[in-house]
N, C-alpha and C positions, 0 to 999 in steps of 0.2 A: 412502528416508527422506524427511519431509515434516515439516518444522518447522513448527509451529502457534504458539507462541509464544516471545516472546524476554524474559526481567526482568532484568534488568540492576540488580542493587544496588548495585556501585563500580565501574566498570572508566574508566579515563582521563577523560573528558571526563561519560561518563554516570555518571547515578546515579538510584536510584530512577525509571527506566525501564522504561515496557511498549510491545513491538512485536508487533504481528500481523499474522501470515504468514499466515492462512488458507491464504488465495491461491495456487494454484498457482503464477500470476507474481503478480513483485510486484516495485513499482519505489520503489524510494527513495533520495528527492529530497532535497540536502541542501545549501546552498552548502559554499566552500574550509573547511572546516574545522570542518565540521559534526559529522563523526566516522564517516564512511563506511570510510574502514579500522581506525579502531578497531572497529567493528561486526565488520567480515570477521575481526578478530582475537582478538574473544569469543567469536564460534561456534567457529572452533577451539582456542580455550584450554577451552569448555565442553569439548568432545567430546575432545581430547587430551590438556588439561591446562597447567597455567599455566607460564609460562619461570619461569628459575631466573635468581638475582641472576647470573649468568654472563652473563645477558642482560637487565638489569633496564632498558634503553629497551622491548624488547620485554614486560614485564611488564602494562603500564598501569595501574601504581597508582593509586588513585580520587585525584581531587585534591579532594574537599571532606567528606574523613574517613569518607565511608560503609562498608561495609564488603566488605569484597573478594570478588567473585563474583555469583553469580547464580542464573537459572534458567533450564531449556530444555524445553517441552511439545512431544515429537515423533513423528508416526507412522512404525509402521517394521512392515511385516510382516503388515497388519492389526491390529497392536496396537497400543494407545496406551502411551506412556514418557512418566516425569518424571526429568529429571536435575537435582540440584541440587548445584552444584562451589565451595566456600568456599576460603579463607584456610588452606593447611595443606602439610605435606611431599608429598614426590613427588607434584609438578602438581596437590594440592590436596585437601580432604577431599571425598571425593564421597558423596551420596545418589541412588540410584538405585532406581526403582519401576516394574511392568507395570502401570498402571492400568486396562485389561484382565482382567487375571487378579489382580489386586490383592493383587501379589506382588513381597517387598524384593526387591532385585536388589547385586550387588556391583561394585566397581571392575575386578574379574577379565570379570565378567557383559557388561561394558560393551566392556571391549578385545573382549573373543570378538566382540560385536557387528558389532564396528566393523572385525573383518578382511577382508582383511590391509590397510587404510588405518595409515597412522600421520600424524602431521602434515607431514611431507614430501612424502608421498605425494598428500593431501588438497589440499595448494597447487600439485602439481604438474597434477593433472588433473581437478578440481572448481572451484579459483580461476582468475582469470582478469581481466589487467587491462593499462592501457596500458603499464608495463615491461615484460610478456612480450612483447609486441607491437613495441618499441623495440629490446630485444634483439637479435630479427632482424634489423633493417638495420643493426646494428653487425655482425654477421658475412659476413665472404667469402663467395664465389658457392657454395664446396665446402662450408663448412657450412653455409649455409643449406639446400642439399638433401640433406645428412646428416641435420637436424635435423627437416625435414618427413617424409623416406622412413620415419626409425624413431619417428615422433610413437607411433607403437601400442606401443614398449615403454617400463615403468613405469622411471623414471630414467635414460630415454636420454642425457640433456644431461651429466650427472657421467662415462657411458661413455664418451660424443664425446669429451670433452674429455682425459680421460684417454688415449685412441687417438691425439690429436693429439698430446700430449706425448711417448706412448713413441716414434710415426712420427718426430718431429724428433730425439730420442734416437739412436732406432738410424741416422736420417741422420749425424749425429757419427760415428759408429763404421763404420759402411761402408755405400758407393755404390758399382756397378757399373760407373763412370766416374770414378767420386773419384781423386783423387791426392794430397790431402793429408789425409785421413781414416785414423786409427793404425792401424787392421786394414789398410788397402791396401798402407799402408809398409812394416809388418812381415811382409806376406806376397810384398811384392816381395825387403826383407831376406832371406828365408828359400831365394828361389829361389836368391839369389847363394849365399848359404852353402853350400846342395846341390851346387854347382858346384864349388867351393873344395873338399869337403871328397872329392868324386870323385875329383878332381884328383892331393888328395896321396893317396890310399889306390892310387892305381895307379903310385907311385914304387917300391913294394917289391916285389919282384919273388916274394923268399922267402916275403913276405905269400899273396901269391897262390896258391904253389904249396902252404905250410901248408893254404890256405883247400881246393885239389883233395881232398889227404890225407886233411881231415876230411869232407870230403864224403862219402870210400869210403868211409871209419870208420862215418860215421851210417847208410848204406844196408848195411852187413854187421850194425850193430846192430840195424836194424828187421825183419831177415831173419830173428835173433834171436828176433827179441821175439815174432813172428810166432808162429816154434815150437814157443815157449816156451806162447803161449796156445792152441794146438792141444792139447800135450801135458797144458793141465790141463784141457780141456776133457774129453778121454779122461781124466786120471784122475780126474774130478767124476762123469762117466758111469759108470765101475765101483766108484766105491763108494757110486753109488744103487744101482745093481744088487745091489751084495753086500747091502746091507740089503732088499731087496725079492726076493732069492734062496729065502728060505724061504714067502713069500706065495707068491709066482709057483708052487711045488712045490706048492703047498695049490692055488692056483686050478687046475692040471693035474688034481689027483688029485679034485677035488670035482665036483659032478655037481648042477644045480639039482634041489630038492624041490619034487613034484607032487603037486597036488593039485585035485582033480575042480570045485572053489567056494571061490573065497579068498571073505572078507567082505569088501566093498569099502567105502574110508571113508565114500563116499556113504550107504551103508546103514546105516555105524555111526553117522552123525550121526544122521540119521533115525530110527535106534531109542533111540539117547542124548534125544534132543528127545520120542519120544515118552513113554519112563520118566519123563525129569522133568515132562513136562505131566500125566500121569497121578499121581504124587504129587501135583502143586499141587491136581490137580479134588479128589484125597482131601481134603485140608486145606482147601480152599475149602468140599466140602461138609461136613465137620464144623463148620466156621467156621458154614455157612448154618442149618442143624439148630440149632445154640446160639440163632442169631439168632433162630429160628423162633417157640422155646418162649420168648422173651423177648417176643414181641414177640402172643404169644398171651397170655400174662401180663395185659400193657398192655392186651389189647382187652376186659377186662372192667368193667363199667360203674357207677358206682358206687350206692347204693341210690335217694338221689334221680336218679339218670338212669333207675333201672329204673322209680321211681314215673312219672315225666316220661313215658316209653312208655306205659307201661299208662294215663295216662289223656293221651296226647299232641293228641289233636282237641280234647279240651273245655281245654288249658291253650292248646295253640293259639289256637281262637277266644278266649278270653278273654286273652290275649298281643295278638290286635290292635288290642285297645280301649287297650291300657294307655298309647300316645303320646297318646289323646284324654284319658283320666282324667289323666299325668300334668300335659295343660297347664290341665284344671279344677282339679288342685291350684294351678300356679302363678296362675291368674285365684284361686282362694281366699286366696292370699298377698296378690295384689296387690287384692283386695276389702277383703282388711281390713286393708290398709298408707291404704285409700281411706276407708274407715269412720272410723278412727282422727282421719284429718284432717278428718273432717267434723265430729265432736266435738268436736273442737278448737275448729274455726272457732266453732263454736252455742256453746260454753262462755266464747270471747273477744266475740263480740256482747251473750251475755246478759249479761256482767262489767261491760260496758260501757254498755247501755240498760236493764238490769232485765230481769223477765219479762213487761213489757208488750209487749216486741219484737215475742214469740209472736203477740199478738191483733191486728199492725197488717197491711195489707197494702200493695201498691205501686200510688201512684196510677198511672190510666191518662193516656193521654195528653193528653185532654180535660181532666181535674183540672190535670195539672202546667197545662196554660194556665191554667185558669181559677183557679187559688191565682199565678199570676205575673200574670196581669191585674190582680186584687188588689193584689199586692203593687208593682207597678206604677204604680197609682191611687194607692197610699196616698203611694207617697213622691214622685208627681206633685203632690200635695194639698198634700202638707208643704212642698214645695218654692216652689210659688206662694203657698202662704198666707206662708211666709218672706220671700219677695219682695214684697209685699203689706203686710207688718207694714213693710220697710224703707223702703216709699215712702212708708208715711201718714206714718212719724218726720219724713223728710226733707220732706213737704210740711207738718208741724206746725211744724217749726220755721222754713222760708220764712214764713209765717202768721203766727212769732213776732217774728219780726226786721221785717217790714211794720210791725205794729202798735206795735213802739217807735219806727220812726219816722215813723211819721202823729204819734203823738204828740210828739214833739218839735217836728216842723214847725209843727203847731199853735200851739205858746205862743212865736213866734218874730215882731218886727216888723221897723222898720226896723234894717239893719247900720249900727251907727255905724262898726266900724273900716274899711268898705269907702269910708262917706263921708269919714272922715280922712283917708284913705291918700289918696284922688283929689285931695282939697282939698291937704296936702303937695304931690304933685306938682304939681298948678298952678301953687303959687309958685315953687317948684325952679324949675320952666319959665320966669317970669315974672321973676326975679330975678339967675339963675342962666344960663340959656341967653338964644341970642339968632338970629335969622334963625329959618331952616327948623325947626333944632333945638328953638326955643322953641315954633313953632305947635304940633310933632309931640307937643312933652311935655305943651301946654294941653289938648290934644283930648285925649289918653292922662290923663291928670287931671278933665276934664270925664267921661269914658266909666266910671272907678273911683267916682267919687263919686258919680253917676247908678245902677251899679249897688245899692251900697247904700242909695240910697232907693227904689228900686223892686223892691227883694228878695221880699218880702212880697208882692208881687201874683204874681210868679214861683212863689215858694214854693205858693200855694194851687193855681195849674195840677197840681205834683207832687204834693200831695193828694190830690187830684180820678184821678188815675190810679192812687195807692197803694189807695184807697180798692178802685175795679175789681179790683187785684189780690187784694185780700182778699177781695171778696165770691165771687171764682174760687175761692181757696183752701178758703175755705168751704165750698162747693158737693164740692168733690173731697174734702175731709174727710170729710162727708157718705155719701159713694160709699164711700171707703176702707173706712167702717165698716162696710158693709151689705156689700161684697165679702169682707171678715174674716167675717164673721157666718156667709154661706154658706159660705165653705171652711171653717169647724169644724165648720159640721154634717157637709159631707160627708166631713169625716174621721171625723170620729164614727159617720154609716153606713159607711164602708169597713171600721172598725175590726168595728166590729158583724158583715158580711160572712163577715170571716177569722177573726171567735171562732167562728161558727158553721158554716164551714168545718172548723176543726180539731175541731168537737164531733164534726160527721155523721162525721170517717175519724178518731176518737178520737187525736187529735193535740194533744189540750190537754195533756199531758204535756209536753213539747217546746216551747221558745221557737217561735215562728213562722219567726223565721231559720233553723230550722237543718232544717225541716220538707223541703224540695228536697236539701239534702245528706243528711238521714235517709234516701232512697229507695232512695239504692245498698245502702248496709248493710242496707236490710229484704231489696233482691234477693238480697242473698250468704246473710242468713239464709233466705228462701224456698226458693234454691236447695241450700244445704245441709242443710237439712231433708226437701226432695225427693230428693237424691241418696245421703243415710244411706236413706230409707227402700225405694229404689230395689235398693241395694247389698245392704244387708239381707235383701231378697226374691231378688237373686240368689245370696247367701251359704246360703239357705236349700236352693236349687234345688241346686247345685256341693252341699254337702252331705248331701242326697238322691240324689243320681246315686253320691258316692262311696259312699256308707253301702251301696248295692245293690248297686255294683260291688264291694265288700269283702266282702259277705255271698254274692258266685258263689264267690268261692277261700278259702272256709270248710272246702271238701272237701279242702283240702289246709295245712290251719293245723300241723301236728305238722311237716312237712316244710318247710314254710317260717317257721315259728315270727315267725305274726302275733299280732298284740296291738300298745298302745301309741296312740298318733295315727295318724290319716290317711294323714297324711305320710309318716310310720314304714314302716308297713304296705306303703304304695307301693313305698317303697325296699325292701322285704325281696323284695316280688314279681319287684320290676325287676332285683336283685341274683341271686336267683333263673332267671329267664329267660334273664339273661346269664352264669351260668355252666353253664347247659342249655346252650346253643348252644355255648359254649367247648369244656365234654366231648364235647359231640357231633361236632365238627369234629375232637379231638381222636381221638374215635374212627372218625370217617370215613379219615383220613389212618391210623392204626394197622391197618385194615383195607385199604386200600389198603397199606401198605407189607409187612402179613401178604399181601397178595396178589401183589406184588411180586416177594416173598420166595421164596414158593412156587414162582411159575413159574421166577424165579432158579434154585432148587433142582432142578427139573428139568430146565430148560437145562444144568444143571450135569451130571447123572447120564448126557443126552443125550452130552455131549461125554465121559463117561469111558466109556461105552459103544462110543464110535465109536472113543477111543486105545486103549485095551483090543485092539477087533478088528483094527484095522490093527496094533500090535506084534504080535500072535499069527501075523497075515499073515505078517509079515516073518523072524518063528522059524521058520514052517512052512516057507519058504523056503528054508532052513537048516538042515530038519531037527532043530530044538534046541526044546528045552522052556519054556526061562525065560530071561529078560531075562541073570541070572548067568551062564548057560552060554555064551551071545553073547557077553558081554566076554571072556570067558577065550578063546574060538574065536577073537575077534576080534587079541587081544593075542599069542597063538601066532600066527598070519599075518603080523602087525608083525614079529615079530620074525623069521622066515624071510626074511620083505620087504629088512630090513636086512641080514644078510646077505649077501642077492644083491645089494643094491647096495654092500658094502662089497668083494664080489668084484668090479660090475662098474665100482666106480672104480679099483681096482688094474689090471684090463683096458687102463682109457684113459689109467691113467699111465704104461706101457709101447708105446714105439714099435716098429716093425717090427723096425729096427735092433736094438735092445732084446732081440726075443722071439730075434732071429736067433743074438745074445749068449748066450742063456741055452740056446735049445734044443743050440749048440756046444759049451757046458761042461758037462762032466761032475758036476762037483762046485763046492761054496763056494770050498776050497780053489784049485780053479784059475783061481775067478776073482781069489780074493787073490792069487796070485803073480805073473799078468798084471798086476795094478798096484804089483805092488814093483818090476815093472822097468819101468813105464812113470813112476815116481817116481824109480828110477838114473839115466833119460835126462833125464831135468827137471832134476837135480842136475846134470849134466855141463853142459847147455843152460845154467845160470846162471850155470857159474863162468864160462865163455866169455863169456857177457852182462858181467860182472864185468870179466873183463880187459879187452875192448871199452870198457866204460864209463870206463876208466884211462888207456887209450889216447886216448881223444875228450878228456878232461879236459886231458890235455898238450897236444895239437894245438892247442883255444882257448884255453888259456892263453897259449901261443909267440904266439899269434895277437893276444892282447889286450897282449903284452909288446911287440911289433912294433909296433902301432899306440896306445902310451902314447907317441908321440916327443912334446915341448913344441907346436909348432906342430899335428897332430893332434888333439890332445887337446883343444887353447884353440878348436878348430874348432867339435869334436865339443860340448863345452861352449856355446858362444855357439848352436850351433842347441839344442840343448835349451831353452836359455833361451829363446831363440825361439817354439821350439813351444810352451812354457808360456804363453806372455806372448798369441802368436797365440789358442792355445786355452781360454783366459781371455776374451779380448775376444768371440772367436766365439758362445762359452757366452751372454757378453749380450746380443751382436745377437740370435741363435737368440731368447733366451728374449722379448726386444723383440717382435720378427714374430710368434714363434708366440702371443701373448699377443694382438698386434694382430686377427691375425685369429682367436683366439678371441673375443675382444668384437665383432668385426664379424661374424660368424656368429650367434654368440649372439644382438645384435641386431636381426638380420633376421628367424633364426627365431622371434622372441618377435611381431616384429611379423608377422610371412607369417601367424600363424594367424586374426589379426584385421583383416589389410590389407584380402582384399577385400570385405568388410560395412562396414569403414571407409571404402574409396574411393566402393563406389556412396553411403554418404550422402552423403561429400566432396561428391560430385560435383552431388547434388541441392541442397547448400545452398550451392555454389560457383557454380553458375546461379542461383538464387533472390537470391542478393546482386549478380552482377551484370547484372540484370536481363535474363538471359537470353541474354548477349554469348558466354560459354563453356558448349560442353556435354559435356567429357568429359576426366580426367586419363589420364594414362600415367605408370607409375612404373617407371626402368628399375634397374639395379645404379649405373649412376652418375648420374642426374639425374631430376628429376621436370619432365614435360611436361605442356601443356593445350593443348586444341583450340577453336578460336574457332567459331563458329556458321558461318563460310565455308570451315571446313576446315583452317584454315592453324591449324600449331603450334608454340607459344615454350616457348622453354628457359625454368625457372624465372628466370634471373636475366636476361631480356630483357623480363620483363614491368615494368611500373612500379611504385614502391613501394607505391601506395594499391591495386592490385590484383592482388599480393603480398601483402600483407596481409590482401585479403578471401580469396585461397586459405587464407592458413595460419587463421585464424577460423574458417572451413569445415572444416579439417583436425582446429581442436581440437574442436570442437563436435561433429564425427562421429564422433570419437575417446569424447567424451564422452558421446554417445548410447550406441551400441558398449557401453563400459564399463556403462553406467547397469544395462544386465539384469544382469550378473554383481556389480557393487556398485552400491545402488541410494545415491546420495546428494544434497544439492541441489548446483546449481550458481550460482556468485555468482560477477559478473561485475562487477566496480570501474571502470566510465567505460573499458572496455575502446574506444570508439569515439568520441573525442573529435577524431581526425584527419578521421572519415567527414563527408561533407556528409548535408545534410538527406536527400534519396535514398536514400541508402544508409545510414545510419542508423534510417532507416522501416522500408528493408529487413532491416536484422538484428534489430530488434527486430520485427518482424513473424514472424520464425525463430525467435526467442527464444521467442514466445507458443504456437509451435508446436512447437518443444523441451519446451513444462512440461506439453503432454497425456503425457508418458512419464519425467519429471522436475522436480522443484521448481526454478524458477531465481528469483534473486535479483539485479535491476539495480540496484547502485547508481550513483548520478550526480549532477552537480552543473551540468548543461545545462536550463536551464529550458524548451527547447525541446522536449524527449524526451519531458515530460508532453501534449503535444500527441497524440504517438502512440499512447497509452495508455489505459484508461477509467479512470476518475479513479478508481472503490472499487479500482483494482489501486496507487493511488499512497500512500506513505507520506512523509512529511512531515516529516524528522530535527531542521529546526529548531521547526517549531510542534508533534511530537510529538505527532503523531494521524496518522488517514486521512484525506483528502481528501473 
């Protein structure tokens, strides 16, 4: 088995969780408490089933409400399974499916699967992790090599421990040496008592000599008894005799019957086997015959199959044309499903453009340039004469704004408020300031008043230059006009152009805009125009071919009852043709099975012919006529047969002895009377036995009266009690030991049949981990050894703990290999190596990689070091919940 993936919808710590296994190995990495055993304890709560509140730490209720269980995608067998195990009674509701053979599967479906694992099982020899591991060095030298010797059977550990408990048990109850142990006590007790009770029984002297008495008594009784069963043996022996007296006179007087040919059974089978196979052939061939004329019936043909014959070449040839006629039907279909839309289309242009559409055609490509050149020019035209119009404005009214104020300047003299203002400041200056101040504001006053009276000679300079600007203006006025002038005209030949444009390709219908977007729609009209009339001439052609090919099977219109469409007609022929071939097959196979039939029927006649002769054989043999006459011969023979054998078991129930008996007497008679007195002497023999028996009863009575004395008796008593008490404890050591060693038996044999395919891996992956230090175990009845690479060999418990531990790894791993062909399941290993240094942790996981070519193994771990040994798509990642 080979888990592929893992969904986890509530379990402990996860939720809404997906893990992929692909991976043969696969190592996931997870810190303390990432949920690395809870993982180990969802695979097997999927695959076993969920703990019960008996165990509800072991549950792993979801802790953030999701809901309980999961999913498991795994191969097993070459098949693919989906198990999905929810929230529900006994371990859970499961869904189970072969997605392979894509088939439900059951809770039953799934245990079968899974045998004989159960969850116990599963953690005992599939998990694997540092307690198992720790385990071992909490136990003594003797079970530590208990526990490695029988690793190969399935729940050694619960057996050990049990064997150790009943071993200390039956030590309680007896040792070979003990002395204070109850069975040792009570069987020293027991000696003393024998002694004691010897003792007083040889005090009585009378005792002893009763005890001779009866002694006689018993050996004159068995003397008795002896002749007693002598005498009924003879009288058992003649009164079989007497009942076997009149056979015995029959067997003397009788004389075996001769006869020259008994029938022997052999024959009578033989001829019994051939009567009945010769009835079956009769009944088979009437059977065949019924068949015959039924099946001659069928082979006649019906009136169109007889037409079909008589003119089967010319329906032939014309049969091969008919996949070419009917796919000119379906082009006639699809011609006029194409016609259809072409009408359409001419019906939505003319709707649209009128029927002047008809008369236009599609410019070439020369045209489209030379109407875009045009149109081109004209709104180049438009465009600059607009530019053109906007500059003369803008230069009319600089032109305008000049000319008001040339005129103003003009009627303009001296500025009095500029000579005021200067003359102001001068006094200001003059009155008001004084120093520096005063000069600064006289000059500043002399410069103000100075401007306005010489404003006027200023102002004409501006003039004189406003003047220039207008006469520019002017000039480009001028210009502007005559550059308007020509861009009208030439819009006016452009115009003229594209009237005459649209006249020559009759386009004056039509805005001139819309004259380049008219061109597609003329093509769709051109093109549908062409392609109705295209369609058309092929609709005509398809309906000339069918019209001919419908007037060849004109010869056969009453039978095939043509008329109607095309179409129709097609279908009657084709309907026709197909159920020709149907009868016809139908009567090829009728005639093969009439042919069948036939030779049947004479294989049949064949074989009644051959039983027939050989029965007649076998009558001749015998002299007899008829089959009847043989049984009756035969049945008279039986029964002479028996006879002789009823004489010759009377023969072999009579001994020598016996015949000796009988040929001595005379008559019945004598041999009854010889037993009425061998029946007086019997009588006499028992009363004697009788009084003997009287006599012995007195004697051990005296005897048990003699040895009731108080002290006797309390003897006799206290060992009884003894024996009881002894053979009470004995009963439980016995059942102790022999219990011991049937579990230590048991155990061996379960592991002897897989130890040694177990030891050679052992031992392969016992050298692989210690780098090649030991090359070989020895496992005896009481210890297990290992051989170092210079020979020398240590007792398991002389080796050291860390290499100790890499033998028992080695041990479960080979174990686990071993196992893996007869149950195949993954193996998941919990930080099983967290004692190992780097070395040696390379080295088991380097084993590990080489474990998964023959089983899925599963590391989990929390050593960020171990990702080092690893290729990273093999690592999964529990806290960041991905692959690597």
């Amino acid at each position: 088995m080979q888990i592929k993936t893992i969904k986890i919808y509530g379990f402990g710590k996860f939720h809404d969780t997906t893990i992929d296994l692909s991976k043969r190995f696969s190592l996931l990495y997870g810190e303390n408490e990432a949920g690395k055993s809870t993982l180990v304890a969802f695979i097997s709560s999927m695959l076993f089933g969920f703990e019960t509140a008996k165990h509800r730490y072991a549950m792993y209720q979801p802790k953030q409400g999701s809901q309980y269980g999961g999913e498991l995608y795994f191969n097993h067998n070459q098949n693919d399974y989906w198990l999905k195990r929810v929230d529900g009674t006994h371990g859970g509701k499961v869904t189970f499916r072969n997605l392979t053979t894509d088939t439900s599967l059951s809770k039953e479906d799934l245990t079968q699967l899974l045998q004989p694992l159960n969850k116990e099982l599963f953690y005992q020899i599939f998990c694997f992790g540092e307690r198992e591991l720790q385990a071992v060095f909490n136990l003594n030298r003797f079970d530590l090599v208990k526990r490695i010797q029988r690793i190969g059977a399935i729940g050694s550990e619960n057996w050990i421990g049990l064997t150790q408990e009943l071993t200390a048990s039956a030590g309680e109850l007896y040792k070979p040496r003990g002395r204070v142990q109850p069975l040792v006590r009570l069987l020293r007790e027991y000696d003393e008592m024998a002694d004691k009770i010897e003792t007083a029984k040889t005090q009585f002297q009378q005792y002893q000599t009763l005890q001779v008495d009866a002694q006689r008594t018993a050996k004159i009784l068995s003397e008795i008894q002896q002749q007693l069963e002598k005498l009924r043996d003879q009288q058992n022996q003649y009164q079989r005799l007497i009942k076997l007296y009149p056979q015995y006179q029959q067997l003397k007087n009788s004389s075996p019957v001769q006869r020259t040919m008994l029938i022997s059974r052999t024959d009578w089978q033989k001829a019994t086997q051939l009567a009945t196979a010769i009835r079956q052939l009769k009944q088979d061939l009437a059977t065949q015959e019924a068949t015959i004329k039924q099946q001659r019936q069928a082979h006649m043909p019906s009136e169109a199959q007889q037409f079909y014959i008589s003119h089967q070449q010319q329906i032939d040839q014309l049969g091969a044309q008919m996949s070419a006629m009917e796919q000119l039907e379906q082009r006639h279909q699809q011609n006029e499903n194409q016609l259809t839309a072409a009408k359409q289309q001419l019906e939505i242009l003319s709707q649209q453009y009128g029927a002047s559409l008809a008369n236009l055609r599609v410019l070439t490509t020369s045209e489209q340039q030379q109407i875009e050149g045009l149109f081109d020019q004209q709104q180049h035209l438009s465009i600059e004469r607009d530019s053109r119009a906007d500059q003369r404005l803008e230069h009319q009214k600089t032109f305008e704004q000049l000319r008001q104020q040339a005129d103003k300047d003009s009627t303009s003299g001296m500025d009095l408020k500029w000579l005021i203002g200067g003359v102001g400041v001068v006094l200001v200056a003059l009155f008001a300031l004084s120093g520096l101040a005063r000069t600064i504001g006289g000059i500043l006053g002399m410069l103000i008043a100075g401007y306005g009276i010489f404003k006027p000679i200023i102002s004409g300079n501006q003039q004189s230059a406003i003047d220039s600007q207008m006469a520019l203006l002017s000039a480009q006025l001028d210009q502007d006009r005559q550059q308007l002038a020509s861009l009208d005209q030439q819009l006016i030949d452009a115009d003229a152009q594209v009237t005459q444009f649209g006249a020559e390709h009759q386009l004056q219908g039509f805005a001139p805009e819309r004259w380049l977007d008219l061109q597609a729609d003329i093509g769709k009209f051109q093109a549908a125009k062409s392609k109705q009339i295209q369609l058309q001439e092929q609709q005509n052609q398809v309906n000339q071919n069918l019209r001919t090919f419908l007037a060849q099977w004109q010869f056969a219109g009453e039978i095939i009852s043509l008329g109607g469409s095309q179409a129709y007609q097609l279908q009657q022929i084709h309907q026709f043709l197909s159920e020709r071939r149907d009868e016809g097959q139908k009567l090829h196979w009728a005639n093969e099975s009439l042919t069948a039939s036939t030779q049947r029927q004479t294989k049949l006649q064949q074989q009644l012919d051959e039983q027939q002769a050989a029965l007649s054989q076998l009558l001749v043999q015998y002299h007899l006529a008829t089959f009847a006459e043989f049984e009756r011969q035969y049945q008279q023979d039986q029964a002479t047969a028996e006879q002789d054998q009823r004489l010759s078991v009377l023969n072999a129930q009579l001994t020598q002895a016996d015949r000796e008996i009988l040929d001595d007497t005379e008559s019945l008679a004598a041999l009854e009377q010889f037993s009425q007195s061998i029946q007086t002497q019997t009588t006499l023999k028992q009363q004697k036995q009788t009084d003997l028996l009287n006599q012995s009863s007195q004697q051990h009575y005296q005897l048990e009266r003699l040895a009731s004395s108080d002290k006797y008796q309390n003897l006799l008593q206290q060992q009884a009690d003894l024996q009881a008490e002894i053979l009470s404890l004995t009963d439980d050591w016995l059942t102790k030991k022999l219990l011991i060693n049937w579990i230590d038996q048991t155990l061996i044999n379960a592991s002897q049949g897989r130890q040694p395919q177990i030891i050679k891996v052992a031992e392969q992956f016992f050298q692989e981990l210690t780098g090649g230090r030991y090359k070989q175990m020895v496992f005896t009845d009481q210890t297990v050894q290992v051989i170092r690479h210079d020979d020398l060999t240590f007792d398991v418990g002389e080796l050291s703990s860390g290499t100790a531990e890499q033998l028992y790894v080695a041990l479960r791993f080979a174990f686990t290999k071993v196992m893996a062909d007869v149950i195949a399941m993954p193996i998941i290993i919990d930080d099983a190596f967290v004692n190992f240094d780097r070395q040696r942790t390379q080295l088991a996981l380097k084993m590990l990689r080489k474990l998964a070519q023959t089983s899925q193994v599963i590391y989990l771990t929390a050593n960020h070091d171990n990702l080092g040994f690893v290729d990273k798509s093999e690592v999964y990642r529990l806290d960041a919940g991905k692959s690597v």
